[in-house]
C-alpha positions as CSV (number, residue, x, y, z in Angstrom):
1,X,-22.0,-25.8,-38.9
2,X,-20.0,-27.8,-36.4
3,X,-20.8,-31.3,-38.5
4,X,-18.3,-29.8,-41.3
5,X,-15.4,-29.8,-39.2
6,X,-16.2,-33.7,-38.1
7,X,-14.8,-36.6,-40.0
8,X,-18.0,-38.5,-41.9
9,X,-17.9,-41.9,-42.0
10,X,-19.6,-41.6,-45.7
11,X,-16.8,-39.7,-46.9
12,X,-13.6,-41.9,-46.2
13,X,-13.8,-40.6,-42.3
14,X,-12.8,-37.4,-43.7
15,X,-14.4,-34.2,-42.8
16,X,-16.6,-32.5,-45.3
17,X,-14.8,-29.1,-45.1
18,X,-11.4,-30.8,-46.0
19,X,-13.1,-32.3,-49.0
20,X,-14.8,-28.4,-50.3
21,X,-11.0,-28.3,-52.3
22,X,-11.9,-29.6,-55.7
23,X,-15.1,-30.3,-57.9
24,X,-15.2,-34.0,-57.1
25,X,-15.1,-33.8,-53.7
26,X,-17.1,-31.2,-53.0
27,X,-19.6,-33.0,-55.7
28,X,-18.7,-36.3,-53.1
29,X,-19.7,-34.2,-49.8
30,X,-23.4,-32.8,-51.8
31,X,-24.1,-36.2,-52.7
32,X,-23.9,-37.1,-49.3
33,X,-25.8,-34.8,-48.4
34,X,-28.5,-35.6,-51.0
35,X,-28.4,-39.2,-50.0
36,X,-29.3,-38.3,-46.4
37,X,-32.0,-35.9,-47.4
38,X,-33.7,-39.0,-49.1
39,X,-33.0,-41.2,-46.4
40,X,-31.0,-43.4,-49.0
41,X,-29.2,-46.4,-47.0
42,X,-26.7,-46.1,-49.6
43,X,-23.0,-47.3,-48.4
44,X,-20.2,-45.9,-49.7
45,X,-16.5,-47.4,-49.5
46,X,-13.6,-45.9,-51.3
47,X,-16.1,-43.4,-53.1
48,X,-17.8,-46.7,-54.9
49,X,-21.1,-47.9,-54.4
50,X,-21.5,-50.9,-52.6
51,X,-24.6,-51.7,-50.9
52,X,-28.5,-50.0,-52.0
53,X,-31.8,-50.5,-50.4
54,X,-34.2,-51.3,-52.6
């Protein structure tokens, strides 16, 4: 999974398999995940929520 290894702009431009160290960032990289599965236009800045489609 060569995406792991890239930094994520949804994360802080840091790269999921950096963030797989503790339960909130690995929580942080699943929701992610999640949010791109349902095609969620969610934005995320400094881990808070910032802009939602309706």
């Amino acid at each position: 999974m060569e995406w792991m290894r890239a930094p994520v702009r949804g994360l802080g431009w840091k790269r999921p398999l950096d963030m797989m160290r503790t339960r909130v960032e690995t929580k942080a990289v699943f929701d992610l995940i999640g949010q791109l599965e349902r095609g969620s236009s969610c934005l995320r800045f400094d881990g808070r929520l910032v802009g939602r489609r309706s």
